[in-house]
C-alpha positions in Angstrom: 0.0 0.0 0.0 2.4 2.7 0.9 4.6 1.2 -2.5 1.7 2.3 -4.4 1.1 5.5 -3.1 4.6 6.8 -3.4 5.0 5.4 -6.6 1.4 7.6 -7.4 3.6 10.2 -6.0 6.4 10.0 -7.9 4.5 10.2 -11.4 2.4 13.0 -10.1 5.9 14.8 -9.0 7.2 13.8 -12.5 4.0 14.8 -14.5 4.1 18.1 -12.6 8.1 18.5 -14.0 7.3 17.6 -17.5 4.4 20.5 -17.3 6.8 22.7 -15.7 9.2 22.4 -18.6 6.6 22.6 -21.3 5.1 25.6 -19.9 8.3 27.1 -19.0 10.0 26.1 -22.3 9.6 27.5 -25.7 6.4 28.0 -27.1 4.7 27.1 -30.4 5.8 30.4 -31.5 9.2 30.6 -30.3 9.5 27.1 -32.1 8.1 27.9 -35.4 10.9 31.5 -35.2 13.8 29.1 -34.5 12.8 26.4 -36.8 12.1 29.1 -40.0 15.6 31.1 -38.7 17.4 27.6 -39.2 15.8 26.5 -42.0 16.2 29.8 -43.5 19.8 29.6 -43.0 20.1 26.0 -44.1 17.5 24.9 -46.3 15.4 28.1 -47.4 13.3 26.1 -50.0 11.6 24.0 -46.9 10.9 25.8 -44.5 7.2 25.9 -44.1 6.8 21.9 -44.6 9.6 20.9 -41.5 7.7 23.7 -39.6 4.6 22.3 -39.6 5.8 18.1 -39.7 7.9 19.3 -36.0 4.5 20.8 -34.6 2.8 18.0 -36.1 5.2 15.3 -34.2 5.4 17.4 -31.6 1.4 17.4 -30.7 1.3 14.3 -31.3 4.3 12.8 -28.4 2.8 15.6 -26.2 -0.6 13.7 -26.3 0.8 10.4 -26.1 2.9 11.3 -23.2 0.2 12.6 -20.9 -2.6 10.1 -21.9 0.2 7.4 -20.9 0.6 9.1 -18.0 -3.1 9.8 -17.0 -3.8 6.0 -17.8 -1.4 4.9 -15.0 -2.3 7.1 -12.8 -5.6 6.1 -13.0 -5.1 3.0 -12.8 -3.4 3.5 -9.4 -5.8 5.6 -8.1 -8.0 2.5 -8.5 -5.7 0.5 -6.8 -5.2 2.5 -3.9 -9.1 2.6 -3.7 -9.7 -0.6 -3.3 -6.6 -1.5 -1.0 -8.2 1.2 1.3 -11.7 -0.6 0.7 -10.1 -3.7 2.0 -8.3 -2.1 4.7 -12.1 -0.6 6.1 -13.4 -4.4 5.9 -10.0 -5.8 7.4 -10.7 -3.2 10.0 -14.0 -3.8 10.5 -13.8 -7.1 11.2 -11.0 -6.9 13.1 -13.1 -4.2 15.5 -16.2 -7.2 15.5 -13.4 -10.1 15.9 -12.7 -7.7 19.3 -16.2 -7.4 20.6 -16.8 -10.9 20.0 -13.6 -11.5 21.9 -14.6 -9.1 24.5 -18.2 -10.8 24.5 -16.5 -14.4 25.3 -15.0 -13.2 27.9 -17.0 -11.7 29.6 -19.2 -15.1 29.7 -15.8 -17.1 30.4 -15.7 -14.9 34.0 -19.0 -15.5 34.3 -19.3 -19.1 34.3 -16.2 -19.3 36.0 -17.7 -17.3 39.0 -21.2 -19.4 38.6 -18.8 -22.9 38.7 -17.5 -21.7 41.7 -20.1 -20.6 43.5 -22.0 -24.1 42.6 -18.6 -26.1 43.8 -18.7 -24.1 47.1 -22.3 -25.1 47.4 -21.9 -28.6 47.0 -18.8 -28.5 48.9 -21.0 -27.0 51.9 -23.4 -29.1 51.0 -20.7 -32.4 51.3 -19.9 -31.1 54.5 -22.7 -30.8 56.4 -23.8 -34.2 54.5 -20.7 -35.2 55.8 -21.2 -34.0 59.4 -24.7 -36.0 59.4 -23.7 -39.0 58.6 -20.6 -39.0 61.3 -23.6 -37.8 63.6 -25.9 -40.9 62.5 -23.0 -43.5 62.3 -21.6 -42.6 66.1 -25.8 -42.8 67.1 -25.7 -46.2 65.4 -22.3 -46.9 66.8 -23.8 -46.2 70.4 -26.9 -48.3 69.7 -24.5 -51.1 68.7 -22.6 -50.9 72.3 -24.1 -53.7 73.7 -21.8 -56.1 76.3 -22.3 -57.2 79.5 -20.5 -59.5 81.8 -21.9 -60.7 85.5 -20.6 -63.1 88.4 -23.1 -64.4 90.8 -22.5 -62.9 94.5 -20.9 -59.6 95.0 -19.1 -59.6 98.0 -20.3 -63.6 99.9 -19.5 -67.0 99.2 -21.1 -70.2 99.3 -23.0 -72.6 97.6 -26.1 -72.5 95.4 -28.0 -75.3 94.5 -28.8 -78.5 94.6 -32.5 -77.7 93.8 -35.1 -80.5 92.6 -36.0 -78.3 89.5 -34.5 -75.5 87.5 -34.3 -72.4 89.0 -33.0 -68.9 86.9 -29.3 -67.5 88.0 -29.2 -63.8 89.0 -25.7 -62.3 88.2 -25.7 -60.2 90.2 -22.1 -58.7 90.8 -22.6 -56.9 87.2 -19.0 -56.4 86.1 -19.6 -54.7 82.7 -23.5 -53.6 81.5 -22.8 -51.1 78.2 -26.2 -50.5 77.0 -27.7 -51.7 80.0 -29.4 -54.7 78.8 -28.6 -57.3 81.1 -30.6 -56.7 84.4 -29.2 -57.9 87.3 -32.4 -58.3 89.8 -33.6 -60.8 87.5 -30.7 -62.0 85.7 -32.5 -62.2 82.1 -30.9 -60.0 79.2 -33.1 -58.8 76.9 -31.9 -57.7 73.3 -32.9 -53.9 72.1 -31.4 -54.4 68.9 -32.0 -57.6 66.3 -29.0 -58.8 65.7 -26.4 -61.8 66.4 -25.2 -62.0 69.6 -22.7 -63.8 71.9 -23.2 -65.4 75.1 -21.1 -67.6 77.4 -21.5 -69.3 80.8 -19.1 -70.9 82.9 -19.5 -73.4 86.1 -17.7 -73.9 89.3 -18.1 -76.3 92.1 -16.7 -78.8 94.3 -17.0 -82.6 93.6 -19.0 -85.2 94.2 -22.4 -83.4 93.5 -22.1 -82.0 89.7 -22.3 -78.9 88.7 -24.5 -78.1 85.6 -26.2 -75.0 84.0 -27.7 -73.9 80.6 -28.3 -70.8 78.5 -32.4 -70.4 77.3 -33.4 -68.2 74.9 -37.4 -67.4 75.3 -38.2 -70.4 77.6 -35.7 -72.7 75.1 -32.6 -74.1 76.5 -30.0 -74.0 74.1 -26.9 -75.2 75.4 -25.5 -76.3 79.1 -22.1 -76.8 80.8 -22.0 -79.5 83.2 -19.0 -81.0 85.0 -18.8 -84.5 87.5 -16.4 -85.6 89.6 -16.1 -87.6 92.6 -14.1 -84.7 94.4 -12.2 -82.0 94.2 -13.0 -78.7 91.6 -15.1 -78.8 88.6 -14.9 -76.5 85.9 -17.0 -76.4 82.6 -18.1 -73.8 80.2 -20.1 -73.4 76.8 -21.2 -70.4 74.6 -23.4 -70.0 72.0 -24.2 -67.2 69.2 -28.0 -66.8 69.1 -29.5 -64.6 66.5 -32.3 -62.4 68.6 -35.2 -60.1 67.6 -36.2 -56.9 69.4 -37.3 -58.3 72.7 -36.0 -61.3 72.9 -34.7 -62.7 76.2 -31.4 -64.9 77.0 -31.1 -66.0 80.6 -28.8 -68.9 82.6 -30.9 -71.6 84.3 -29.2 -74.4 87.2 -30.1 -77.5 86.4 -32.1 -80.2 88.8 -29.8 -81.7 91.3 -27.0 -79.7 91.1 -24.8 -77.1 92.5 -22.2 -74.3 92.3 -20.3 -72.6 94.2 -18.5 -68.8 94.0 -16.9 -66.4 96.1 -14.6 -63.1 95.1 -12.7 -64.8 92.1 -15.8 -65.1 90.3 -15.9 -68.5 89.1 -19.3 -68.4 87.7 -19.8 -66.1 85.4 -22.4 -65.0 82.6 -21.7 -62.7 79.7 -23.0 -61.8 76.4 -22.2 -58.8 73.7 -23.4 -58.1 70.2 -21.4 -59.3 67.4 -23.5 -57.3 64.6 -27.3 -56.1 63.8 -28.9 -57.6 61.3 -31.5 -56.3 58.6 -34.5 -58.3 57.7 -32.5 -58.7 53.8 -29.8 -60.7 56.2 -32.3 -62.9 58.2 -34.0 -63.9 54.8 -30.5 -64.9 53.6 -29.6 -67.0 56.4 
């Protein structure tokens, strides 16, 4: 572009010195004088006809010349039009290329801002999410704490039993009750949570009269230890995992014709804990 216009320069500066000189030079007159004065001194005979063949040539180059010149100078002033034609587009779009620039950017911030206000959210919402489910796992945890462990006399000793039917054990020297299901007035535990559960007795007593005793579970003996010798100590034990509803009741019954004894080691002994609840998808399972 700038080629082009000084090149348009350049002819215009050129046109303008070949004007200069035409106008400032000699004149049709002055010509014709000289041109008679020489051929006057050189060729008398001729003069008019070379007068008039030099204007004619003369016209004719001057013409030539300048429409030459006025052709190419068109010519360029067409081509600068239309450079500066493309230039306005080029600019143009250039100046829309920027707003739409300017346009995505402006939405760019503004789903940046919008994503980070929604992660913030649903951060806040993990987190109290979060904060609940600690709360309802440590409630379930707590409902889950269920142990016990129980010897029979607290502070005496002595012997219990023989009886001629079954009578129910009360533990009651309660060494561990979490979640206070075992009561120790009447020795029965009674589950508040289904689930399985473990539970273990164990016997002492002092030969020859045996010593015998079994875990129920609603009125349904389950399983017993029992130990006979002619004399000296007798020791047994059994356990059992029992899977129990809401409600249900485990309890330790002597059995007919026996005895035990205890004093402050604890010899006999009654304890139960929960392994695991169950749901009722589990109990149809098994």
């Amino acid at each position: 572009m700038k080629g082009l216009v000084c090149l348009l320069l350049l002819l215009e500066t050129f046109v303008c010195v070949v004007q200069h000189q035409v106008d400032g030079g000699l004149n049709e007159n002055e010509i014709s004088q000289q041109l008679r004065s020489e051929d006057g001194r050189q060729n008398p005979p001729q003069t008019d006809t070379l007068r008039d063949e030099a204007s004619t040539d003369s016209q004719q180059n001057y013409h030539l010349f300048f429409t030459d010149i006025h052709a190419a100078l068109r010519e360029l002033t067409a081509t600068v039009t239309e450079q500066k034609t493309i230039n306005r587009e080029l600019t143009a779009t250039v100046t829309e290329q920027k707003t739409i620039n300017r346009e995505l950017t402006t939405n760019i911030r503004a789903l940046e801002t919008r994503l980070r206000e929604e992660m913030n959210k649903k951060n806040d919402e993990m987190s109290n999410l979060t904060l609940s489910q600690v709360e309802e796992l440590r409630k379930e945890n707590r409902d889950r704490e269920i142990a016990f462990s129980a010897s029979l006399m607290q502070s005496s000793n002595g012997y219990i039993g023989p009886f001629t039917s079954e009578i129910t054990l009360t533990y009651r020297n309660v060494i561990t009750n979490i979640g206070n299901a075992y009561n120790p007035i009447t020795g029965v535990f009674t589950a508040p949570l289904k689930g399985a559960y473990m539970f273990r007795v164990s016997v002492f007593g002092y030969g020859p009269t045996p010593s015998a005793a079994a875990i129920y579970k609603n009125g349904e003996r389950v399983v017993m230890a029992y130990a006979h010798q002619p004399q000296r100590e007798l020791h047994s034990s059994n356990g059992v995992v029992l899977i129990l509803e809401v409600g249900d009741v485990v309890y330790v019954r002597l059995w007919p014709n026996t005895r035990i004894y205890d004093d402050q080691y604890n010899h006999n002994t009654f304890s139960g804990f929960l392994l695991f609840p169950l749901r009722e998808q589990e109990l149809c399972r098994m």
